[in-house]
N, C-alpha and C positions, 0 to 999 in steps of 0.2 A: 613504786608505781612509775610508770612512764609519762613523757608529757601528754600522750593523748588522753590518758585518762584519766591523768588531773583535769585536765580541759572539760572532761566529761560529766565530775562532779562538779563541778565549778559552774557549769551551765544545768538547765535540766533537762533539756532536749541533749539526744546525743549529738556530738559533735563530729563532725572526721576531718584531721585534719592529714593532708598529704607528705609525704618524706621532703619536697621541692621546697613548702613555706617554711619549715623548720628553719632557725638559723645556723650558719654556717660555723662550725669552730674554726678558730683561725690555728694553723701548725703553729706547736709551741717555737719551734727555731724557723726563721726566714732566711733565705740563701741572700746575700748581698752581690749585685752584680756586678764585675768588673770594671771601671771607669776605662782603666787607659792599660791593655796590652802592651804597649812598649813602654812605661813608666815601672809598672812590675818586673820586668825585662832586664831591664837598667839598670836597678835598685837589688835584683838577684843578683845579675854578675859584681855590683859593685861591692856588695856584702861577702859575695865568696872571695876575692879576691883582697880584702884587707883579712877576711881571715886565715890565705895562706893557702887555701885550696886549689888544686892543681885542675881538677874539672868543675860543671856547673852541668845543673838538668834546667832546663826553661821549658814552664807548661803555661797558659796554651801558646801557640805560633801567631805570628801574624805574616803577611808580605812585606809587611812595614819593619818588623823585628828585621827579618830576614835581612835586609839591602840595606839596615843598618850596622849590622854584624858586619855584613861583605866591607861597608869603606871600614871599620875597625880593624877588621883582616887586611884590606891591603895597608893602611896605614900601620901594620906592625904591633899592633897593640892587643892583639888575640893571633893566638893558633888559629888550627882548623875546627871547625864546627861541623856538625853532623845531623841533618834531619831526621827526625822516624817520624812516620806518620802511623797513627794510631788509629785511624778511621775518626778520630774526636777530634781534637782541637789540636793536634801534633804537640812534639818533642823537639827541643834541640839541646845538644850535648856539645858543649862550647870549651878548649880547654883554654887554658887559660898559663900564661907567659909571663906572669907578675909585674908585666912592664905599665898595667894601666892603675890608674889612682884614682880616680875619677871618674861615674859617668850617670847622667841624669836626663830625664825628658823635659824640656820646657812645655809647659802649657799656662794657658793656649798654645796654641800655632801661629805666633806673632808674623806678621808679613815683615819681609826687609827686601830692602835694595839692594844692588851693587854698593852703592855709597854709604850703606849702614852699617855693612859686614865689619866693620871697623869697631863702633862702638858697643854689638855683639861681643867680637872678639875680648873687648877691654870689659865688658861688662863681670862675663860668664867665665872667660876663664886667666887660671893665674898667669901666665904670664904670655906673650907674643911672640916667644921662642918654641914654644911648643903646644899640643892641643888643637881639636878641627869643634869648628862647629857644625853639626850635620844639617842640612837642608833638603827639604824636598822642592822642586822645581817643577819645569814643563821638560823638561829633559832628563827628568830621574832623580834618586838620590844622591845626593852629593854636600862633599863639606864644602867649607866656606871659603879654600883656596882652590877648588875647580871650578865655584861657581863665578868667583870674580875672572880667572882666567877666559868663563863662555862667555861673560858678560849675561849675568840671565840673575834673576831676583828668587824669589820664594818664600816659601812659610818653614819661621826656624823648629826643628824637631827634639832635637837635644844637640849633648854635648860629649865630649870626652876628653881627656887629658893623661 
């Protein structure tokens, strides 16, 4: 029998009850939302690249991903990279040059100064000979040796080495 007409002997007047007050079943699997775009990002390429892999897929995009790639690519430490857009949340196809070790998103988005970039540096990464720490600014993305050169501060983003 259905619940209306359990309902129905259960009462002795008839009952009707509408589809709306039924309760709701909840989906057996819940989709979990993504926190952080360029954390997944990161954590992709750094995975494919200790495994030896010569390219990488990154789904979804962000504009954030994106101008972080660009300083990784001028600093030498990725090939060239490739957009598609999907009509969804885009692709990028990133090859990869085995020269990077390293690369992760800090979070939060810690603010720093000019005169912090320092302790950053010593903090996150191994050594002061090599490795940027990326920043976003009022003037764009940028690592941690273009941002001391503008003289300009920011919120730190990740890292790479």
């Amino acid at each position: 029998y259905s619940f209306c007409t359990l309902l129905c002997f259960l009462h002795s007047k008839p009952v009707f009850v509408s589809q709306k007050t039924l309760p709701k079943q909840k989906p057996l699997l819940d989709k979990m939302t993504m926190m952080s775009v360029l954390s997944r990002a990161l954590k992709t390429i750094a995975n494919a690249e200790r495994n030896g892999k010569r390219q990488v897929v990154i789904r979804p995009t962000s504009k954030v991903v994106v101008k972080f790639l660009q300083v990784m690519q001028k600093k030498g430490y990725i090939d060239e990279f490739e957009l598609i857009d999907d009509r969804r949340a885009g692709k990028i196809i990133i090859n990869l040059n085995g020269r990077l070790n390293k690369c992760g998103a800090i979070s939060p988005r810690y603010d720093a100064e000019v005169g912090q970039f320092e302790t950053w540096v010593k903090n996150v990464l191994p050594s002061r000979q090599f490795g940027y720490v990326v920043l976003t600014t009022s003037l764009g993305i940028m690592d941690h040796e273009d941002a001391r050169k503008r003289n300009t501060g920011g919120k730190i983003l990740g890292f790479f080495y």
